[in-house]
N, CA, C and O atoms as CSV, one atom per row, in Angstrom:
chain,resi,resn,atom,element,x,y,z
A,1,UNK,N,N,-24.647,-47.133,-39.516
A,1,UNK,CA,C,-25.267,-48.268,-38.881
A,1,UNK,C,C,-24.468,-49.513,-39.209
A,1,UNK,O,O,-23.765,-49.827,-40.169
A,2,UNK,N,N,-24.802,-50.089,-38.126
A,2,UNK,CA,C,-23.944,-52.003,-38.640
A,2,UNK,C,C,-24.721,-52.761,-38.982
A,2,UNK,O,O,-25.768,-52.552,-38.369
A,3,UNK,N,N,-24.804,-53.566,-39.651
A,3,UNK,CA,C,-26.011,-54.704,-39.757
A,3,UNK,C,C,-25.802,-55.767,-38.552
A,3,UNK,O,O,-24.690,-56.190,-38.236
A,4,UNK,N,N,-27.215,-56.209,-37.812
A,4,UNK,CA,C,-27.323,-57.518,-37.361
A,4,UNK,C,C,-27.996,-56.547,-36.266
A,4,UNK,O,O,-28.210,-55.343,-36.406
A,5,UNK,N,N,-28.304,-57.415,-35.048
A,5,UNK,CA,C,-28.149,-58.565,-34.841
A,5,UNK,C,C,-29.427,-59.758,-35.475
A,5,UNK,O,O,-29.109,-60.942,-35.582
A,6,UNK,N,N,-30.096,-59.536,-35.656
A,6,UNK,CA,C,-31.397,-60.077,-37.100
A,6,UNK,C,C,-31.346,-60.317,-38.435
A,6,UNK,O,O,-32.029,-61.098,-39.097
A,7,UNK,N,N,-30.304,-59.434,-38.845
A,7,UNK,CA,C,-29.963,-59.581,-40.663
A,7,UNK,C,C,-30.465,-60.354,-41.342
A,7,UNK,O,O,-31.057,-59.880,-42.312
A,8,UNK,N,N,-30.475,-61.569,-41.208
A,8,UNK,CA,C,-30.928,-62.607,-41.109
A,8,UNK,C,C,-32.001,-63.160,-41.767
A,8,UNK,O,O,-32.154,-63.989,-42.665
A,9,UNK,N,N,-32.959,-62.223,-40.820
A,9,UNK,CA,C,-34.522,-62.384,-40.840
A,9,UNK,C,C,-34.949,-61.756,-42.534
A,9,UNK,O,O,-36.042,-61.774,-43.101
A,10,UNK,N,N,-34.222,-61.470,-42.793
A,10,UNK,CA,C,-34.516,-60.149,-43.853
A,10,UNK,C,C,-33.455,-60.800,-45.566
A,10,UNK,O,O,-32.476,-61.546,-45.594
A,11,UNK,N,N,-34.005,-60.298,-46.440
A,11,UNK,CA,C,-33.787,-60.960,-47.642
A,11,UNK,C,C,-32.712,-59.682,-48.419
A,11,UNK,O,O,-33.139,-58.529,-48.466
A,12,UNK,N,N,-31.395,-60.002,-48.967
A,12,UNK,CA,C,-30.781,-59.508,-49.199
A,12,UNK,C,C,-31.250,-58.118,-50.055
A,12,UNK,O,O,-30.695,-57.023,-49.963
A,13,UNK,N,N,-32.351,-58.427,-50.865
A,13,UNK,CA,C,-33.337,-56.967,-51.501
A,13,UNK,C,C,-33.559,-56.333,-50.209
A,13,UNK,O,O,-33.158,-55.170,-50.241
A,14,UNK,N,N,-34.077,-56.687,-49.028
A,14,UNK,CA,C,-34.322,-55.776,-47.873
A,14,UNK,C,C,-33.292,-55.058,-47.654
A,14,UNK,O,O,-33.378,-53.857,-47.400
A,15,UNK,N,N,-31.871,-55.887,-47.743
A,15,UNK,CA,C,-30.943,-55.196,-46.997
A,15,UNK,C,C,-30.392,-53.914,-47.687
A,15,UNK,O,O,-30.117,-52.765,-47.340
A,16,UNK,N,N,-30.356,-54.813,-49.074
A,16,UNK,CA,C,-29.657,-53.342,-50.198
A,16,UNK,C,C,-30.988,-52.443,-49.761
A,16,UNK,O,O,-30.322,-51.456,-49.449
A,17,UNK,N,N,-32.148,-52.088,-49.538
A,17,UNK,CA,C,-33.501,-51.552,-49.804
A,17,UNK,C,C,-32.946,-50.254,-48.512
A,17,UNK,O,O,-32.893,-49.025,-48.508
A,18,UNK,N,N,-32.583,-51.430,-47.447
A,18,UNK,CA,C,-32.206,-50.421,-46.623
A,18,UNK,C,C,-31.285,-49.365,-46.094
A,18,UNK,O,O,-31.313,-48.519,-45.199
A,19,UNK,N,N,-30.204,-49.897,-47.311
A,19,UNK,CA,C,-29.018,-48.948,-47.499
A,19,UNK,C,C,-29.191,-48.120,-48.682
A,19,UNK,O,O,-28.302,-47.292,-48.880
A,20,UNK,N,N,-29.879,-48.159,-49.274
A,20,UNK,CA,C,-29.840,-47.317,-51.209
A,20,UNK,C,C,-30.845,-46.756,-50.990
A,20,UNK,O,O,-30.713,-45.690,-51.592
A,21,UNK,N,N,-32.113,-46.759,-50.356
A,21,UNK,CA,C,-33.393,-45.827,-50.512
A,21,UNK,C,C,-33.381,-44.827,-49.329
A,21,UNK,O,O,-32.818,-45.072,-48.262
A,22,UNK,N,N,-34.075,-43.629,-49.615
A,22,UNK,CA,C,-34.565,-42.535,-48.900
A,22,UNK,C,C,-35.600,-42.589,-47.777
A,22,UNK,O,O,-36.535,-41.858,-48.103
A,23,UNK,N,N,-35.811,-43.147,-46.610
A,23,UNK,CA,C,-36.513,-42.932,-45.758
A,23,UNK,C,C,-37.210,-41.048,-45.528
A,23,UNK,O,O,-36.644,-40.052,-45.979
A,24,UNK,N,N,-38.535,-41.050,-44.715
A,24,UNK,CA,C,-38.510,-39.874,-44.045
A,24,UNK,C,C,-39.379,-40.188,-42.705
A,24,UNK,O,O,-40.205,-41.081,-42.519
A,25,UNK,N,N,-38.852,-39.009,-41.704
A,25,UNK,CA,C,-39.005,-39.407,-40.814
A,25,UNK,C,C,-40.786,-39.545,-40.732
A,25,UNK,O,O,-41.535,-38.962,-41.516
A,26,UNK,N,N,-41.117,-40.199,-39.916
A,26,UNK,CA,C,-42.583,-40.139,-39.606
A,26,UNK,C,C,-43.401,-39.257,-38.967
A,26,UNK,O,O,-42.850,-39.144,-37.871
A,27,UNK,N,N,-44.409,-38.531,-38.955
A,27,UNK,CA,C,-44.967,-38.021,-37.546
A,27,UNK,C,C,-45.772,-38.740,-36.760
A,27,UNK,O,O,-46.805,-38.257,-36.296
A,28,UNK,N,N,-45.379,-39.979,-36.529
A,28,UNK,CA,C,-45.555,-41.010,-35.273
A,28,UNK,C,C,-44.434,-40.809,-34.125
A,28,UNK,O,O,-44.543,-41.036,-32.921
A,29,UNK,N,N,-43.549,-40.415,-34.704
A,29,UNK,CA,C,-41.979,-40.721,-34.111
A,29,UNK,C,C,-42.460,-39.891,-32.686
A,29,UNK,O,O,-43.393,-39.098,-32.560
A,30,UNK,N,N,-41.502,-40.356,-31.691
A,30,UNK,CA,C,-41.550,-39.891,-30.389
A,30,UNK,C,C,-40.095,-40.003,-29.294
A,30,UNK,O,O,-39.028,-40.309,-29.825
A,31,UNK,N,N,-40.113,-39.878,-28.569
A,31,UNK,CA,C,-38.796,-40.351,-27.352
A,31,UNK,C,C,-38.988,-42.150,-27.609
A,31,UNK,O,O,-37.928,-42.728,-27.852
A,32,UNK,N,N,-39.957,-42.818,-27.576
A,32,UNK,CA,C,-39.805,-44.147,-27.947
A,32,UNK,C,C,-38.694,-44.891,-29.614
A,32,UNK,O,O,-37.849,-45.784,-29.558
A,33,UNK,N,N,-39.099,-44.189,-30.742
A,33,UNK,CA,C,-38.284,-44.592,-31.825
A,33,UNK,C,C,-39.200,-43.406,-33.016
A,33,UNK,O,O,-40.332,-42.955,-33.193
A,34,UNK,N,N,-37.808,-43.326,-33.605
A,34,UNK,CA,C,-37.985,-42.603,-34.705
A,34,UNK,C,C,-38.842,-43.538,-36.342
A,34,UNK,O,O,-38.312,-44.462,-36.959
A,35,UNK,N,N,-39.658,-43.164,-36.528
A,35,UNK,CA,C,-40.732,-44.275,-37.521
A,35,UNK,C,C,-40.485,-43.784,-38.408
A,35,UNK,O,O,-40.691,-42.572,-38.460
A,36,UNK,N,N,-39.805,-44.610,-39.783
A,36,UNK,CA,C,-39.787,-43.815,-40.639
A,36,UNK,C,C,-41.282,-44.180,-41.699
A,36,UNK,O,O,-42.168,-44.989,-41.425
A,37,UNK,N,N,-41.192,-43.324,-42.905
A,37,UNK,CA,C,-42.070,-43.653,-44.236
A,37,UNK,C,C,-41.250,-44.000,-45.060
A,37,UNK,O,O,-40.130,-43.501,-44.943
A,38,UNK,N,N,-41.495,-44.977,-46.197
A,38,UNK,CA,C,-40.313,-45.337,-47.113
A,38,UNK,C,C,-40.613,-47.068,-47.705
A,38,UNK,O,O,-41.647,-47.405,-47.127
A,39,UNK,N,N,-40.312,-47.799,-48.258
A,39,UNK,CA,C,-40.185,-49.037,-48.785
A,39,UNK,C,C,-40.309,-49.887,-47.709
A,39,UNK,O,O,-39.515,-49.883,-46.768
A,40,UNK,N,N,-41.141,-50.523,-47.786
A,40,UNK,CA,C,-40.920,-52.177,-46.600
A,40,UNK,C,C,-39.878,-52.896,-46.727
A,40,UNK,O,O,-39.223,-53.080,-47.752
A,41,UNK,N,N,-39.637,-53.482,-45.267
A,41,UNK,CA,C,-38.289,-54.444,-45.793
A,41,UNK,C,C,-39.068,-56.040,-46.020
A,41,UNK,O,O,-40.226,-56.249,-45.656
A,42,UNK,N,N,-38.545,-56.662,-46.416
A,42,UNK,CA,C,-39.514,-57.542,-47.114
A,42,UNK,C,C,-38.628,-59.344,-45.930
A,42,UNK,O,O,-37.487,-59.677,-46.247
A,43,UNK,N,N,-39.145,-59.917,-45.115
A,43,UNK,CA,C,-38.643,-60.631,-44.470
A,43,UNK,C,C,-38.533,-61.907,-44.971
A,43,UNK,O,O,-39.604,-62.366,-45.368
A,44,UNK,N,N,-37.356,-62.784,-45.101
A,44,UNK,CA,C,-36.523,-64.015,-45.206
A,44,UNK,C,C,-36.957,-65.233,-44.215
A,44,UNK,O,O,-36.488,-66.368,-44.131
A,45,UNK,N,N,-37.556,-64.879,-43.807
A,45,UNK,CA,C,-38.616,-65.591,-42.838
A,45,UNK,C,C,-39.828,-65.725,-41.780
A,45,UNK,O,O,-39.362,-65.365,-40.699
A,46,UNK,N,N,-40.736,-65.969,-41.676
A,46,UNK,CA,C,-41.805,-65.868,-40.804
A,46,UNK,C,C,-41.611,-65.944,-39.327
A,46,UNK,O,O,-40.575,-66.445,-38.889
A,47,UNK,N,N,-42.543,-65.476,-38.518
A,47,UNK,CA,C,-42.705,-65.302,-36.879
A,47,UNK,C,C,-41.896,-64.478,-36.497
A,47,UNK,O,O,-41.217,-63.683,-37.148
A,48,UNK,N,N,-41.955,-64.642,-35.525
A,48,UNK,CA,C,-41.521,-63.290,-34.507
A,48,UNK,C,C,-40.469,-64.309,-33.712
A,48,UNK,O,O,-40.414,-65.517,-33.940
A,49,UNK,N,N,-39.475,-63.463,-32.537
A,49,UNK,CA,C,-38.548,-63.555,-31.593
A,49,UNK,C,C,-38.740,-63.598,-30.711
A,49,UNK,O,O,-39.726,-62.903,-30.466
A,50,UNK,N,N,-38.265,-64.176,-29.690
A,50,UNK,CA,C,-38.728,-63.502,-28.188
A,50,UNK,C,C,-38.394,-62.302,-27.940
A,50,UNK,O,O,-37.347,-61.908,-28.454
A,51,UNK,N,N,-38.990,-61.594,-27.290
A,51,UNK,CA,C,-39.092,-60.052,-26.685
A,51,UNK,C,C,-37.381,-60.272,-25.899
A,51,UNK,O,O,-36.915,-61.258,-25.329
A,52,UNK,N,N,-36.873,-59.143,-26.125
A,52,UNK,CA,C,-35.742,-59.004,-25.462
A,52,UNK,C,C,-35.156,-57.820,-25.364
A,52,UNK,O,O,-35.537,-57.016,-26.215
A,53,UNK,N,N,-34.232,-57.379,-24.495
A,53,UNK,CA,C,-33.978,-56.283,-24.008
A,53,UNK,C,C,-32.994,-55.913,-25.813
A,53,UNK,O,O,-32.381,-56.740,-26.488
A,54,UNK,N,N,-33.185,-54.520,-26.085
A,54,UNK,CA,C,-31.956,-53.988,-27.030
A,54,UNK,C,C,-31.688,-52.631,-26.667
A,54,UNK,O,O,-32.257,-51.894,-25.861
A,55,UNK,N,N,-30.607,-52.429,-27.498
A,55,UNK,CA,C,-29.465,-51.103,-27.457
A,55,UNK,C,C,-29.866,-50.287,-27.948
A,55,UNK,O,O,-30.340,-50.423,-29.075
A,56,UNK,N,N,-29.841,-48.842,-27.178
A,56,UNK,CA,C,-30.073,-47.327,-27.974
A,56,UNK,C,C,-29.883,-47.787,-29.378
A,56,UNK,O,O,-29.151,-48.770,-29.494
A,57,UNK,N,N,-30.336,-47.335,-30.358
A,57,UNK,CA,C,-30.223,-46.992,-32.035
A,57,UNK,C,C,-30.287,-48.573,-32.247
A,57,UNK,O,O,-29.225,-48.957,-32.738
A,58,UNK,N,N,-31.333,-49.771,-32.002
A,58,UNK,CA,C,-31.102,-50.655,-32.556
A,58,UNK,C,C,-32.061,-50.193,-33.713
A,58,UNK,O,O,-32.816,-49.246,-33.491
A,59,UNK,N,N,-32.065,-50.736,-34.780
A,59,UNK,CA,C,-33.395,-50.650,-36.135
A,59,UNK,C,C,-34.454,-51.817,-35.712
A,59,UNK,O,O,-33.968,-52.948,-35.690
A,60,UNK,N,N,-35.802,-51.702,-35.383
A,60,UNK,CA,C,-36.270,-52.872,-35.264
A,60,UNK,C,C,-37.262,-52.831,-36.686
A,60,UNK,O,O,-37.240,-51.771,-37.311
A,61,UNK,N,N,-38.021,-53.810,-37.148
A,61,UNK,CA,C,-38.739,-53.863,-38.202
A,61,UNK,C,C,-39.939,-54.814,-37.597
A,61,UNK,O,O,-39.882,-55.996,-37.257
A,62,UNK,N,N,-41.080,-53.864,-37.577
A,62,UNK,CA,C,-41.972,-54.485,-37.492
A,62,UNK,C,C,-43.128,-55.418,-38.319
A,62,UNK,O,O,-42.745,-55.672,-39.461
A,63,UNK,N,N,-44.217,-55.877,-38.046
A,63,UNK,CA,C,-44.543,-56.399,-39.149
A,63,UNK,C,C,-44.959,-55.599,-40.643
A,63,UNK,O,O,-45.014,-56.215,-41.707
A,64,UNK,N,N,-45.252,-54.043,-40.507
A,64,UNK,CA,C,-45.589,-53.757,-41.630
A,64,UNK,C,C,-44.170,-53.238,-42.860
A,64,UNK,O,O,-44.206,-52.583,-43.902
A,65,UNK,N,N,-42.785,-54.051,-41.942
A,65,UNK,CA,C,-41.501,-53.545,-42.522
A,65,UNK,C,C,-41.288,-52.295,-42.779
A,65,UNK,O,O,-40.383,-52.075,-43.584
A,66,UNK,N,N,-41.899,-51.314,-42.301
A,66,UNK,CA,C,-41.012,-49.856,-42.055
A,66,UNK,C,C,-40.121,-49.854,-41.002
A,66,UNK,O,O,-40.663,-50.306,-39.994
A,67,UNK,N,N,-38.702,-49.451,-40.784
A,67,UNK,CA,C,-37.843,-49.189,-39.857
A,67,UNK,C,C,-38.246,-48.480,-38.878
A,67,UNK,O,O,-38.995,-47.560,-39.206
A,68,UNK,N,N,-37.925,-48.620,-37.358
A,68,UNK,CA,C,-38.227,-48.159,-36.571
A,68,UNK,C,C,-36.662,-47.992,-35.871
A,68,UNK,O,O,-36.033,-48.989,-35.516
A,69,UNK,N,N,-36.144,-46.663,-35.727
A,69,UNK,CA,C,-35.032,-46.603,-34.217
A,69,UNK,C,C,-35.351,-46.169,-33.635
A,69,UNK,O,O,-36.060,-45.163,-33.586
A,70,UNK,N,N,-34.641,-47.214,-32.526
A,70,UNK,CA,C,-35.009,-46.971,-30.924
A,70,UNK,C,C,-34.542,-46.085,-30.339
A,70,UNK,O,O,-33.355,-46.280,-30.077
A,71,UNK,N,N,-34.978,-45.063,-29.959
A,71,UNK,CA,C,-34.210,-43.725,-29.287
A,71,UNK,C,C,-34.540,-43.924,-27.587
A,71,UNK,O,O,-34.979,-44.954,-27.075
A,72,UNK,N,N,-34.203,-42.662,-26.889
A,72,UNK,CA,C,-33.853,-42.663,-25.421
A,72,UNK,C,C,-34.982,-43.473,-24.407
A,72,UNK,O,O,-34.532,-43.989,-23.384
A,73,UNK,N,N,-36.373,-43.573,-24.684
A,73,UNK,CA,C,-37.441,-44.524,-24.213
A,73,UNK,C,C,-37.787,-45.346,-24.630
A,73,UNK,O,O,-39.000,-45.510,-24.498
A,74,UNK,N,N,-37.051,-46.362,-25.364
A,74,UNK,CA,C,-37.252,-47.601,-26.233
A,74,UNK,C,C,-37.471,-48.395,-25.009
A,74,UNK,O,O,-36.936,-48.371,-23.901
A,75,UNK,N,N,-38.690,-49.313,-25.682
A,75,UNK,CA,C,-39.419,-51.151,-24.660
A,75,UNK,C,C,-37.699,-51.933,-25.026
A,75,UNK,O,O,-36.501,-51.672,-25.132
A,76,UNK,N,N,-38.777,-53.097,-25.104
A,76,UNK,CA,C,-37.888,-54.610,-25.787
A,76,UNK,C,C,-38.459,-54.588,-27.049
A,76,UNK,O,O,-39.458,-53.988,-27.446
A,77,UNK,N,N,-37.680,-55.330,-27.632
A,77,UNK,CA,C,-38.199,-55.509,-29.160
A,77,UNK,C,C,-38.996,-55.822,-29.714
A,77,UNK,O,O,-39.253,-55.645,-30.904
A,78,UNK,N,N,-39.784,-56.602,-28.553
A,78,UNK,CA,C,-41.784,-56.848,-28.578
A,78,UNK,C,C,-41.663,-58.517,-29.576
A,78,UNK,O,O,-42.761,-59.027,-29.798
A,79,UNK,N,N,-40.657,-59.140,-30.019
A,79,UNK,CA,C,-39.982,-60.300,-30.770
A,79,UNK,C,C,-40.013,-59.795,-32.305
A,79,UNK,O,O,-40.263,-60.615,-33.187
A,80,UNK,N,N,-39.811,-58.725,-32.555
A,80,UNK,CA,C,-39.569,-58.080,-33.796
A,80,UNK,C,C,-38.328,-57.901,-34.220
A,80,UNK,O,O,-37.611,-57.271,-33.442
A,81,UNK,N,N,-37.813,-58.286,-35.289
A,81,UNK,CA,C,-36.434,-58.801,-35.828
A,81,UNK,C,C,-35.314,-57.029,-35.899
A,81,UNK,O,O,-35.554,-55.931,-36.401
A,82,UNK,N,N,-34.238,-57.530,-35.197
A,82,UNK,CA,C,-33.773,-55.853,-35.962
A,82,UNK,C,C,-32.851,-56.318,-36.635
A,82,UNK,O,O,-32.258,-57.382,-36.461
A,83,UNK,N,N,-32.654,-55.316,-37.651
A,83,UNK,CA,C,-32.136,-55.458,-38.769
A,83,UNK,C,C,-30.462,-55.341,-38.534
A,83,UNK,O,O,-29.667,-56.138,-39.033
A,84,UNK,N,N,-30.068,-54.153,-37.649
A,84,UNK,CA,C,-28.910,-53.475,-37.663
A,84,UNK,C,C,-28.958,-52.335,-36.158
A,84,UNK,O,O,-29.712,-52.386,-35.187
A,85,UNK,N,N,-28.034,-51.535,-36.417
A,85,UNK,CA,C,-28.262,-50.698,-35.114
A,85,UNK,C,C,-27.275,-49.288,-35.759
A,85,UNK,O,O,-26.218,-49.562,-36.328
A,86,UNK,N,N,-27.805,-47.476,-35.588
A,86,UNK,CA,C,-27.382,-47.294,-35.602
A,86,UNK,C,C,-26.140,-46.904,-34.363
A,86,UNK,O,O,-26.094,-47.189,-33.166
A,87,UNK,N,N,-25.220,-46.153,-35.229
A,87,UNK,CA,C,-23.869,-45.479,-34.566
A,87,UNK,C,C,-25.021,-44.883,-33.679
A,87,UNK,O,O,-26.201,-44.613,-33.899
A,88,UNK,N,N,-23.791,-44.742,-32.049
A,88,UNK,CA,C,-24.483,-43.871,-31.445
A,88,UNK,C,C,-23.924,-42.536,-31.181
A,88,UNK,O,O,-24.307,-41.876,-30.215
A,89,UNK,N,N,-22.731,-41.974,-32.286
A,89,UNK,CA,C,-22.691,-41.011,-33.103
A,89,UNK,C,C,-23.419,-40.288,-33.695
A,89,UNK,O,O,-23.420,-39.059,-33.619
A,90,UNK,N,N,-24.158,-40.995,-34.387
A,90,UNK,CA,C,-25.472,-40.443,-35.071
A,90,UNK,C,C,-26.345,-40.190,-35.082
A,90,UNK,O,O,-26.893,-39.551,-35.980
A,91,UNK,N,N,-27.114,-40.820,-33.513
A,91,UNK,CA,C,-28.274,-40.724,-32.718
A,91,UNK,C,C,-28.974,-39.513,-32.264
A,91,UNK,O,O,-30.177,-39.267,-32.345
A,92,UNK,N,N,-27.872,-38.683,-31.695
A,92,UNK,CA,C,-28.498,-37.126,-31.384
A,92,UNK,C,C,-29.127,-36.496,-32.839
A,92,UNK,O,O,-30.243,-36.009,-33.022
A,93,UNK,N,N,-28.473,-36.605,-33.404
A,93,UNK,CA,C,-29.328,-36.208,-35.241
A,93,UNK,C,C,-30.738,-36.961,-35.633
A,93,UNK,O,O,-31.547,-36.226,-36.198
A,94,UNK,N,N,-31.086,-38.118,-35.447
A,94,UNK,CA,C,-31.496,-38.925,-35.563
A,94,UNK,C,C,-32.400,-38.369,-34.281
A,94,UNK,O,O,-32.928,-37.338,-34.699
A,95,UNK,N,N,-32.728,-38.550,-33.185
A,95,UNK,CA,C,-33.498,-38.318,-32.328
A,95,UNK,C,C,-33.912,-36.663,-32.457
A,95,UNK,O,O,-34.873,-36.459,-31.715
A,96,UNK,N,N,-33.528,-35.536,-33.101
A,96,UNK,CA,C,-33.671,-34.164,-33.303
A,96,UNK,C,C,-34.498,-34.120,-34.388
A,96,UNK,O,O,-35.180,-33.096,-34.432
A,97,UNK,N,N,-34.675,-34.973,-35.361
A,97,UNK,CA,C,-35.017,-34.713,-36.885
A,97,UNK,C,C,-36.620,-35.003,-36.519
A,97,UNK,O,O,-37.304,-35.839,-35.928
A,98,UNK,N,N,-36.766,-33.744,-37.272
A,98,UNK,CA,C,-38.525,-33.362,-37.485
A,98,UNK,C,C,-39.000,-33.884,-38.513
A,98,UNK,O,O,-38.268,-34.314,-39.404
A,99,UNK,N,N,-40.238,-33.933,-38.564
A,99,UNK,CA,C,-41.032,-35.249,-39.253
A,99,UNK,C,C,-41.063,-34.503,-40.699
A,99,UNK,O,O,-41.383,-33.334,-40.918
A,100,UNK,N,N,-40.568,-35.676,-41.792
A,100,UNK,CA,C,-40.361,-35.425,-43.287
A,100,UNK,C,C,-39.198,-35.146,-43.594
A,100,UNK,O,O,-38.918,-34.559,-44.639
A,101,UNK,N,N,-38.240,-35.570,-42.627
A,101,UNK,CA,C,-36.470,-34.898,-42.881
A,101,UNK,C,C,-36.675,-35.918,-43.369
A,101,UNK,O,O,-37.671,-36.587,-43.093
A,102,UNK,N,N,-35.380,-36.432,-44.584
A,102,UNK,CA,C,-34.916,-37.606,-45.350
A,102,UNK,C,C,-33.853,-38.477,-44.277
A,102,UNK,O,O,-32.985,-37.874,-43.647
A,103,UNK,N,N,-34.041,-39.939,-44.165
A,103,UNK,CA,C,-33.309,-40.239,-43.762
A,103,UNK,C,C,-32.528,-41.362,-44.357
A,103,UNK,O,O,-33.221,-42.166,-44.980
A,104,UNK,N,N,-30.948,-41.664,-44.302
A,104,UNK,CA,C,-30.378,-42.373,-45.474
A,104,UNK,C,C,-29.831,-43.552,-43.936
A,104,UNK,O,O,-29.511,-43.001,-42.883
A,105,UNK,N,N,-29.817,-44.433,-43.999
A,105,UNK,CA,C,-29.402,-46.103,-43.136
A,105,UNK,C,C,-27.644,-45.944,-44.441
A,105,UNK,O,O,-27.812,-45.632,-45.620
A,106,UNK,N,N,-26.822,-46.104,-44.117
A,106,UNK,CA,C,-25.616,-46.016,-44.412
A,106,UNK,C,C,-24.816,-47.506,-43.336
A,106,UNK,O,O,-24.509,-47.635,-42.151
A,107,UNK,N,N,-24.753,-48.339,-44.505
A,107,UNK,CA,C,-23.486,-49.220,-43.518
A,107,UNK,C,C,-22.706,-49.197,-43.488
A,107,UNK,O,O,-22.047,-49.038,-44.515
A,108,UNK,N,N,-22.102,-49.349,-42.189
A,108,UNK,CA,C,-20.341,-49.587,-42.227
A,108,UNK,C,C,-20.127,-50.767,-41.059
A,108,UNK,O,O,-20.857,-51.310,-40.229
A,109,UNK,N,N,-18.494,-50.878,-41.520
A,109,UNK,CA,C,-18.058,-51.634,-40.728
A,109,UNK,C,C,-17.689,-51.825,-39.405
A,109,UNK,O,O,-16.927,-51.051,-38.825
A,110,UNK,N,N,-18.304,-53.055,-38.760
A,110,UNK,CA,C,-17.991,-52.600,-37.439
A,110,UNK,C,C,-16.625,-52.939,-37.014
A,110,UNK,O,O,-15.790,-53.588,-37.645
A,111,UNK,N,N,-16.517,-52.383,-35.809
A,111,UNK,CA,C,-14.841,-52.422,-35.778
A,111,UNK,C,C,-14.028,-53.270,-34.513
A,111,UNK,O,O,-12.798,-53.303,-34.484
């Protein structure tokens, strides 16, 4: 995953939180976004965004700060901050994984 386009919103403990800890997947998850269970990300600032269109594998974080990716029937972001986005390398894995697989947010650089 890359960080942004929101980073921002989110407090550098969120960010390490979201690269060093173990997610699992949720059994909420659907063709809309994969929900994980795992640590809240803890936000750097209040309110919401305007609703706007985003990209396969963006991460959005809603208010209760669990990660959410957006897989093949993702809305708009509803003005919920995303954090990062993954590779869309990684997405078919990510959209396959059954609920309680571990999931690890890994950054890299974008290029």
């Amino acid at each position: 995953m890359t960080l942004g386009p929101s980073d921002d919103w989110f407090t550098a403990t969120a960010v390490r939180t979201l690269t060093t800890h173990t997610y699992r997947v949720s059994s909420a998850s659907n063709r809309i976004g994969l929900r994980t269970e795992g640590p809240a990300l803890e936000r750097a600032r209040p309110g919401e965004l305007p609703s706007e269109g985003m990209v396969l594998g963006a991460i959005q974080v809603p208010p209760d700060g669990r990660p959410v990716v957006f897989l093949a029937d993702h809305p708009t972001t509803g003005g919920y901050p995303v954090i990062a986005v993954v590779r869309a390398t990684d997405l078919p894995g990510a959209a396959q994984a059954a609920p309680g697989t571990p999931v690890r947010f890994v950054a890299v650089r974008r290029r």
